[in-house]
C-alpha positions in Angstrom: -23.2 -9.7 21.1 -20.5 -8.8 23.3 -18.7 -5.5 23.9 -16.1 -5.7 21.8 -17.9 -6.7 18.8 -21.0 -4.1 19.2 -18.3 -1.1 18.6 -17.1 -2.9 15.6 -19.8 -3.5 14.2 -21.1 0.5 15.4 -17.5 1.7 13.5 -18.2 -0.6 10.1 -21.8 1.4 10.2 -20.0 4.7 10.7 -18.3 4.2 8.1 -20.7 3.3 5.6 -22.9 6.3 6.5 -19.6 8.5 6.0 -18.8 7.5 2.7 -22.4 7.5 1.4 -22.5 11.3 3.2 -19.3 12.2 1.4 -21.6 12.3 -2.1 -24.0 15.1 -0.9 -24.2 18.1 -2.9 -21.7 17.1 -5.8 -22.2 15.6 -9.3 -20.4 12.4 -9.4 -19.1 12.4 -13.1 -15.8 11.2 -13.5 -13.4 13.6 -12.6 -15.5 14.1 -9.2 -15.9 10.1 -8.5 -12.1 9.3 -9.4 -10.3 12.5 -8.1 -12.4 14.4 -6.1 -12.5 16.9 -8.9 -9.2 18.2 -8.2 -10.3 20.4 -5.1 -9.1 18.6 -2.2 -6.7 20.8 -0.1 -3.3 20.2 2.0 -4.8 18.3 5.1 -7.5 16.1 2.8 -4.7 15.2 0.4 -2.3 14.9 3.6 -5.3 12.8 5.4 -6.1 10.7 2.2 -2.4 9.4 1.3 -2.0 8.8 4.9 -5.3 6.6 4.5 -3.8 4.9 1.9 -0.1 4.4 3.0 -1.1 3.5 7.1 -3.2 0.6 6.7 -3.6 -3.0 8.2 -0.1 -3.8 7.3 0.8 -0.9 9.6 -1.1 -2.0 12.2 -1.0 -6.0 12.1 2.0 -6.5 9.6 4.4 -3.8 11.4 3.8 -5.5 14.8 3.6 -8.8 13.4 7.0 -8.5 11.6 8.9 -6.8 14.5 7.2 -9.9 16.7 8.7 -12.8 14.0 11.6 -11.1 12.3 13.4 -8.5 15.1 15.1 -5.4 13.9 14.3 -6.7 10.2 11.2 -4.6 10.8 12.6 -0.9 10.9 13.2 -1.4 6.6 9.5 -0.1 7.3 10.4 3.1 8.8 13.6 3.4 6.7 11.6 3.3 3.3 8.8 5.7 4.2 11.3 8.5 5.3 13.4 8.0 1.9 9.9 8.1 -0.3 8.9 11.4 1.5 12.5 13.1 0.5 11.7 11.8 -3.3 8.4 13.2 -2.8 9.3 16.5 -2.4 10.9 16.8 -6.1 8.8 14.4 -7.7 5.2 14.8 -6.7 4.6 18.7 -7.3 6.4 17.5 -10.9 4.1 14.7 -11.6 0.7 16.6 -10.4 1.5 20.0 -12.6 1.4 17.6 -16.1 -1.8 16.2 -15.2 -3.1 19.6 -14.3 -2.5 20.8 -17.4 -3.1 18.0 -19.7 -6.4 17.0 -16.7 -5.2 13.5 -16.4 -7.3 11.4 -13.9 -5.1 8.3 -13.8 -1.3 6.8 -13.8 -2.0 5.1 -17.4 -2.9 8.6 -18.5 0.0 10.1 -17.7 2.5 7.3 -18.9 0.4 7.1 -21.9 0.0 11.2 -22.7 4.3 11.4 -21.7 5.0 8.6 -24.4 2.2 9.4 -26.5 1.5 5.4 -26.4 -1.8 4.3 -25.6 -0.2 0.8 -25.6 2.2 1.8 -22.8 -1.0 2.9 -21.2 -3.1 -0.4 -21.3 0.5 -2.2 -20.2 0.4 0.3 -16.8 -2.9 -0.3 -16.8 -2.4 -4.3 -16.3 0.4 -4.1 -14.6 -1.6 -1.6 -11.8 -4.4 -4.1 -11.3 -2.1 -7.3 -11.1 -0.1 -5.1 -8.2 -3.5 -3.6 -6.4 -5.1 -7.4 -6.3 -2.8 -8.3 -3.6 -2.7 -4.9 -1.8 -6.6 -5.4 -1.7 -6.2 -9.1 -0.5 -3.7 -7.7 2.3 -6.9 -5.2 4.1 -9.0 -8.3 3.6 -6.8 -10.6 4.9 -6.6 -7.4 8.1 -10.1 -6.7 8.1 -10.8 -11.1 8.8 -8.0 -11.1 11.4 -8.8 -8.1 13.2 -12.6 -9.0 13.4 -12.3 -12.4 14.6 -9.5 -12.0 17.3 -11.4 -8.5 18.5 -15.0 -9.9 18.3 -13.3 -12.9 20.4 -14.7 -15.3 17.4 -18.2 -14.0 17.2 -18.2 -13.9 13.8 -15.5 -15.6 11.5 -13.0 -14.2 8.8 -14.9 -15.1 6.5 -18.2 -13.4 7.3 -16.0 -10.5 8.5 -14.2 -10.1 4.8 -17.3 -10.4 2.9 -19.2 -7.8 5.0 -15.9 -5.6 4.9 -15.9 -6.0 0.9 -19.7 -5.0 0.6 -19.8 -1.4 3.1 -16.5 -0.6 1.0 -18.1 -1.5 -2.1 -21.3 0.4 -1.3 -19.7 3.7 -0.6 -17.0 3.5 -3.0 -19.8 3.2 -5.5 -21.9 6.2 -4.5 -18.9 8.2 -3.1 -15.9 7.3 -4.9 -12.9 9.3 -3.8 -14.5 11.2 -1.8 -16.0 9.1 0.3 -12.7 7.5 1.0 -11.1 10.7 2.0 -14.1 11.7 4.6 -13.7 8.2 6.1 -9.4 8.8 5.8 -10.2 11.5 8.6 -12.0 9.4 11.0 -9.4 6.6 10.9 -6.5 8.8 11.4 -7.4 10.2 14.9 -8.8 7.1 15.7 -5.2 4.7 14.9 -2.8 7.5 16.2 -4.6 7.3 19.6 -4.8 3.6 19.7 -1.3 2.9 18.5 0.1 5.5 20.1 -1.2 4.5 23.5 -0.8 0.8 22.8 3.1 1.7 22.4 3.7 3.2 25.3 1.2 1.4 27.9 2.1 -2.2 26.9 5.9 -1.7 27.4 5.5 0.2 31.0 3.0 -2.4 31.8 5.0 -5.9 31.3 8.5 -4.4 31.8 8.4 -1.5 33.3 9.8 0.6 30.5 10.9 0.9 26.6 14.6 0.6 27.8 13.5 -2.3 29.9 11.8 -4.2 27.2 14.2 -3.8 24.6 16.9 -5.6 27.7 14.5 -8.3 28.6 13.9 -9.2 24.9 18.0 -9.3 24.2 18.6 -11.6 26.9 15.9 -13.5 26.0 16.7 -14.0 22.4 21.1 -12.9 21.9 21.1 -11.3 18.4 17.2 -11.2 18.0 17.3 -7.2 18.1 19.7 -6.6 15.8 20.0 -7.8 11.6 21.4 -11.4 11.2 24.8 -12.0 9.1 22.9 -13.7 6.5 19.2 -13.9 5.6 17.6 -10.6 6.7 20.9 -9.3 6.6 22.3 -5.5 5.9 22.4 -6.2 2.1 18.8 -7.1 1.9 17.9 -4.5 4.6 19.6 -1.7 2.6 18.2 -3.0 -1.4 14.8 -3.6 0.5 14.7 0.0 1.4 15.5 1.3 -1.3 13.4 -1.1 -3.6 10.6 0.2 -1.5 11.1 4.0 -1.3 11.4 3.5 -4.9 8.0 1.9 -5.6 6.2 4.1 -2.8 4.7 6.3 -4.9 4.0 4.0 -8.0 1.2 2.4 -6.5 -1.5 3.0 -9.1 -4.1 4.3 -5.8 -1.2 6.7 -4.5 -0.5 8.1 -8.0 -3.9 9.1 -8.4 -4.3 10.7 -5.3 -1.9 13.2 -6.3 -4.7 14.5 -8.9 -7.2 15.5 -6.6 -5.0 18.6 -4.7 -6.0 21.4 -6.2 -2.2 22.6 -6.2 1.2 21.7 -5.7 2.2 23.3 -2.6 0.4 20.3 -0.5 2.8 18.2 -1.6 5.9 19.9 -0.2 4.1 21.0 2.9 3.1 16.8 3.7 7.1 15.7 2.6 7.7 17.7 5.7 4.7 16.6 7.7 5.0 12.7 6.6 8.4 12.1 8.4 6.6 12.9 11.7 3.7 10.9 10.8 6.1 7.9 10.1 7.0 8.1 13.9 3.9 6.3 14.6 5.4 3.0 13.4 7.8 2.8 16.3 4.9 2.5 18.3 3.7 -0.3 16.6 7.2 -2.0 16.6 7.2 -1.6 20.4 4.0 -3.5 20.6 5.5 -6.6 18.7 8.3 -6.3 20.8 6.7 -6.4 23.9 4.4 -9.2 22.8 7.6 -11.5 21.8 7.8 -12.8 25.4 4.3 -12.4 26.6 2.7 -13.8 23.5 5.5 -16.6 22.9 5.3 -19.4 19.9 3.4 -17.6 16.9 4.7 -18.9 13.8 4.1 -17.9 10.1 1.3 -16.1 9.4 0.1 -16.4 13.1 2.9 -13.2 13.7 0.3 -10.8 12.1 -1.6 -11.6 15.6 0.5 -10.7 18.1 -1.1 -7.0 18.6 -4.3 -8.6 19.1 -3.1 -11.6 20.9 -1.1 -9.3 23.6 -4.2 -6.4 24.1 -6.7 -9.2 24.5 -4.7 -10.7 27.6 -4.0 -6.9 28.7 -7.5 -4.8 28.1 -11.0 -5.4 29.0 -13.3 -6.5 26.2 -14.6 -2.9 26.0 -11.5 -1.5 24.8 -10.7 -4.6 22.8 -13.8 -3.4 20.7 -11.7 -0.1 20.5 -8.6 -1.4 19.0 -10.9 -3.5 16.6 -12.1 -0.6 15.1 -9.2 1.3 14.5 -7.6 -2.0 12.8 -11.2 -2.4 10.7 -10.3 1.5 9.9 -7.2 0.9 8.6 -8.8 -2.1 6.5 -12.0 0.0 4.9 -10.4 3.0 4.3 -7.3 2.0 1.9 -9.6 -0.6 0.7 -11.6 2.2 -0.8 -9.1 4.1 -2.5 -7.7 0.9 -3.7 -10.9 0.0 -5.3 -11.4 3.3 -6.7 -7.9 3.3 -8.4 -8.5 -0.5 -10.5 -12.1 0.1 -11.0 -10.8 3.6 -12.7 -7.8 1.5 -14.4 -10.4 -0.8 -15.9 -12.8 1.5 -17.1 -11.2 4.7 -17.9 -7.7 2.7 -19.9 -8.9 -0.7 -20.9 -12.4 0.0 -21.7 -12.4 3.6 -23.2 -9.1 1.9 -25.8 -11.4 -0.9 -26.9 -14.5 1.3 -27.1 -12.9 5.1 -28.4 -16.1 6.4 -28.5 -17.2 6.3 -25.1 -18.2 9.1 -23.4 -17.1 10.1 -20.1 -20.4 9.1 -18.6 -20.2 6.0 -19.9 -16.7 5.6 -18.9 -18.1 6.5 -15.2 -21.0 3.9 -15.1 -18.6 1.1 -16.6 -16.2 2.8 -13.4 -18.8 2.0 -10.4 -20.0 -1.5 -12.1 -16.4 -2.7 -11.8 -16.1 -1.9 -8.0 -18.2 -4.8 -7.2 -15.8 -7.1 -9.6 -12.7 -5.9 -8.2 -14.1 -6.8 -4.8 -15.2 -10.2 -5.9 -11.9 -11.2 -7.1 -9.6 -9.8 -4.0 -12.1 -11.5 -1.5 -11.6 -14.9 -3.6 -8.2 -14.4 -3.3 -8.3 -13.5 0.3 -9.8 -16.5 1.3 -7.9 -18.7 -0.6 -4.3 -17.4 0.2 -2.2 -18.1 3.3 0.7 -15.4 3.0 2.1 -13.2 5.5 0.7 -9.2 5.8 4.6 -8.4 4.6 4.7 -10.9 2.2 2.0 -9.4 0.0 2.7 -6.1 0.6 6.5 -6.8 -0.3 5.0 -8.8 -3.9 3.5 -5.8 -5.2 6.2 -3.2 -4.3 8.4 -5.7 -6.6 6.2 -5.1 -9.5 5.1 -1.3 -9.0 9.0 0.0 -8.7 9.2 -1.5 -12.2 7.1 1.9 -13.0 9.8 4.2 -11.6 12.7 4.1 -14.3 10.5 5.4 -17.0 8.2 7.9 -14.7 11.9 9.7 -13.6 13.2 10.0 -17.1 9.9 11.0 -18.1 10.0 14.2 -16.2 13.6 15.2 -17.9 13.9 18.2 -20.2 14.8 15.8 -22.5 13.5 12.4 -22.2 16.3 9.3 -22.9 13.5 6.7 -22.6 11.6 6.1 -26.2 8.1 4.6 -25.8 9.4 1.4 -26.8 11.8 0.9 -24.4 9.6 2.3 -21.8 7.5 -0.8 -22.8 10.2 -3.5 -23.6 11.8 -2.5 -19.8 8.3 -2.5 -18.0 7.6 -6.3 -19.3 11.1 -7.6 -18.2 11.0 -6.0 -15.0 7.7 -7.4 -14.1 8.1 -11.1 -16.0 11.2 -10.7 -14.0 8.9 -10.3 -10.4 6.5 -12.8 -12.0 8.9 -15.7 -12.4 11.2 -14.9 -9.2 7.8 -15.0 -7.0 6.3 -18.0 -8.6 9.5 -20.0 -7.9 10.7 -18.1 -5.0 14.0 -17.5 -6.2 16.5 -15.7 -4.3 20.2 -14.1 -5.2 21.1 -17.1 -3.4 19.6 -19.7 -5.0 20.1 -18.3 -8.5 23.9 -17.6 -7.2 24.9 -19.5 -4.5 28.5 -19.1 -4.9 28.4 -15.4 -4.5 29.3 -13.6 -1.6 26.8 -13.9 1.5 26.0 -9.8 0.9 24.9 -10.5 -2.7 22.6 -13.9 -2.3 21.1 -11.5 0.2 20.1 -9.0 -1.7 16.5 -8.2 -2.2 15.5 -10.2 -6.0 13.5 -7.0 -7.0 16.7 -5.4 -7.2 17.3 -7.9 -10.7 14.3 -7.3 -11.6 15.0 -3.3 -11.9 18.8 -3.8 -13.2 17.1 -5.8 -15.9 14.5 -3.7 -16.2 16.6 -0.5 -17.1 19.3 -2.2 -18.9 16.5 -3.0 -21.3 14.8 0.0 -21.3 18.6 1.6 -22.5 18.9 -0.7 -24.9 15.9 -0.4 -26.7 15.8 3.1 -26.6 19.0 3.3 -27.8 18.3 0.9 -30.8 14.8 2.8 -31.7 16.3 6.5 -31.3 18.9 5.4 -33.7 16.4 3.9 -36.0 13.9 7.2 -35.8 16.7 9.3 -36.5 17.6 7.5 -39.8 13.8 6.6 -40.8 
């Protein structure tokens, strides 16, 4: 076993002894597996979101997409900053409902505001068909990371499934908690890789940030800045704002909220958070760098560049480093993600066709449907051939379906009727559904619009649709209620 590999393999066993720690002296019933039973305070919530927003698509996808697609990467940084100024209004609004009504899920709350257990069960679907991929995308990390860093030792393959069973261990024994213990460990450990990777690489190959940024422009006219078509302004700006939309809708995000024990640590992080996003121009300046010292990557062969560029740079030593700050950033999101369908499953779809379940039946039903979850992502995993963006991109189209209905929910005096709630949910995401199965574009669907419209981002239809049928409906079944 080389280097390299025997500190991965040393951080994948940290881990799992972490998250099974994280369990000692509590009762794991429900509310303690799924949301820590609301006691977590400002720098665990902080820590935990963080664990599950900075992941492998942060540290592969960001580099990865900077390498392949130029200043088309910074839509990342854009969204993040625009979530965390919605944040500040929305979260402390969301979390003081499901304090008081002691909601431990996103299908509760949609379910309690439009007193619809049918709405429920649809978020309920429509979370696990949007965590699938999410959980496919660490895989898909985890494999990448461990091959490259363990310089083949031991394939993807083997690498996913033994990422998929430590998660699935701990995540069973633990539950949330376990993923926020683990949430500190990989957030000192990737700032002080990325943060160094950033700054080294560039000084080392070019002398300089400025330097690089000069040696990649003449290199590649145009590269650094967003093309008149394609990846253009209009998709940059819809794709934003598609994104900062759906950052919070993420069925594992929204649950998170639940375990702060009050709503001051959510104004406190939409302060904290911007800074945090920083860290991402880091990673961009690694892809950067790489484009001319790691030249030819295609496709999904971008999401390598970090790891092809430090592996020509480092010894394998600190190769074994970098390995296990990208297998952090796979395990610990993976958990929460895991946590959030298995709860999803057990707590919406089972407990409505089986009323009469206890809570402790609804937990055991919980932990047996980690394992499952697992199953299916790694099938998927090693079966699919998309991008780390690409994914992540496919499920942000379906979760901002969620956001319409969530705002309005939080009125004085709510617009939205549960039936159009429902109606505008299920054309938004049949919407998603159809546009990513053909890959349909503005352009395709219109190609004798302007060049700023075909390029806008197609989850933008799917949301105009979305809430024109959400009005629509609500309008027709207020009218109807009033006259009933």
């Amino acid at each position: 076993m080389n280097a390299a590999l025997a500190i991965i393999a040393l951080t994948i066993v940290g881990v799992l002894a972490l998250g099974l720690r994280a369990r000692r002296g509590k009762e794991m019933d429900l509310e303690q597996w799924t949301v820590g039973g609301r006691g977590f305070g400002t720098v665990l919530v902080f820590v935990l979101m963080a664990g599950e927003i900075y992941t492998t698509f942060t540290f592969l996808g960001g580099s990865g997409y900077a390498y392949g697609h130029g200043a088309a990467a910074y839509y990342i940084l854009g969204y993040g900053c625009l979530a965390y100024i919605l944040s500040y209004w929305l979260l402390p609004a969301i979390w003081r409902y499901a304090h008081q009504h002691r909601l431990i899920s996103q299908p509760d709350f949609f379910a309690r505001k439009y007193d619809s257990p049918a709405l429920g069960v649809l978020i309920a679907v429509v979370g696990i068909v949007a965590l699938v991929p999410y959980l496919v995308l660490q895989l898909k990390g985890l494999g990448i990371i461990v091959d490259a860093a363990g310089y083949g030792a031991i394939s993807p393959t083997i690498a996913v499934w033994i990422g998929a069973a430590v998660v699935t261990v701990y995540v069973m024994v633990s539950g949330v908690h376990g993923s926020a213990w683990t949430a500190v460990a990989k957030d000192i450990l990737i700032l002080a890789v990325v943060l160094f990777l950033g700054i080294y690489l560039p000084w080392h190959y070019y002398g300089g940030i400025g330097a690089m940024f000069t040696a990649v422009h003449e290199a590649k006219p145009g590269f650094l800045a967003l093309p008149a078509q394609g990846e253009s302004p209009a998709w940059f700006v819809s794709t934003v704002l598609l994104t900062a939309l759906g950052f919070y809708m993420w069925p594992h995000t929204f649950g998170s909220l639940f375990t702060s024990k009050n709503d001051r640590a959510f104004r406190r992080n939409a302060a904290l958070m911007p800074l945090y996003q920083l860290i991402l121009l880091f990673v961009f300046f690694v892809g950067f760098t790489a484009i001319l010292q790691v030249p030819g990557l295609k496709g999904p062969d971008i999401d390598l560049s970090l790891l092809r560029l430090s592996m020509q740079t480092f010894d394998p030593w600190f190769i074994g480093v970098i390995g296990a700050a990208g297998v952090l950033t796979a395990l610990v999101p993976g958990s929460i993600i895991l946590v959030a369908a298995a709860t999803l499953i057990a707590n919406t779809l089972f407990r409505v066709a089986h009323a009469k379940a206890t809570d402790a039946t609804v937990s055991r039903v919980a932990r047996l449907m980690v394992p499952v979850v697992a199953l299916v992502a790694v099938w998927f995993t090693l079966s699919g051939g998309q991008t780390i963006v690409a994914l992540l991109l496919m499920g942000y189209a379906f979760v901002t379906q969620l956001f319409p209905s969530l705002v309005c929910s939080l009125l004085p005096r709510n617009p939205v009727t549960k039936e159009g709630a429902f109606v505008g949910i299920c054309v938004g995401v049949a919407t998603v559904a159809v546009v990513t199965i053909t890959h349909t574009t503005f352009g395709t669907l219109f190609p004798a619009l302007p060049q700023a419209v075909k390029d806008l981002n197609i989850g933008v239809v799917a949301l105009v649709l979305n809430v024109a049928s959400t009005a629509v409906v609500s309008a027709v079944t207020r009218h109807r209620a009033a006259y009933a």
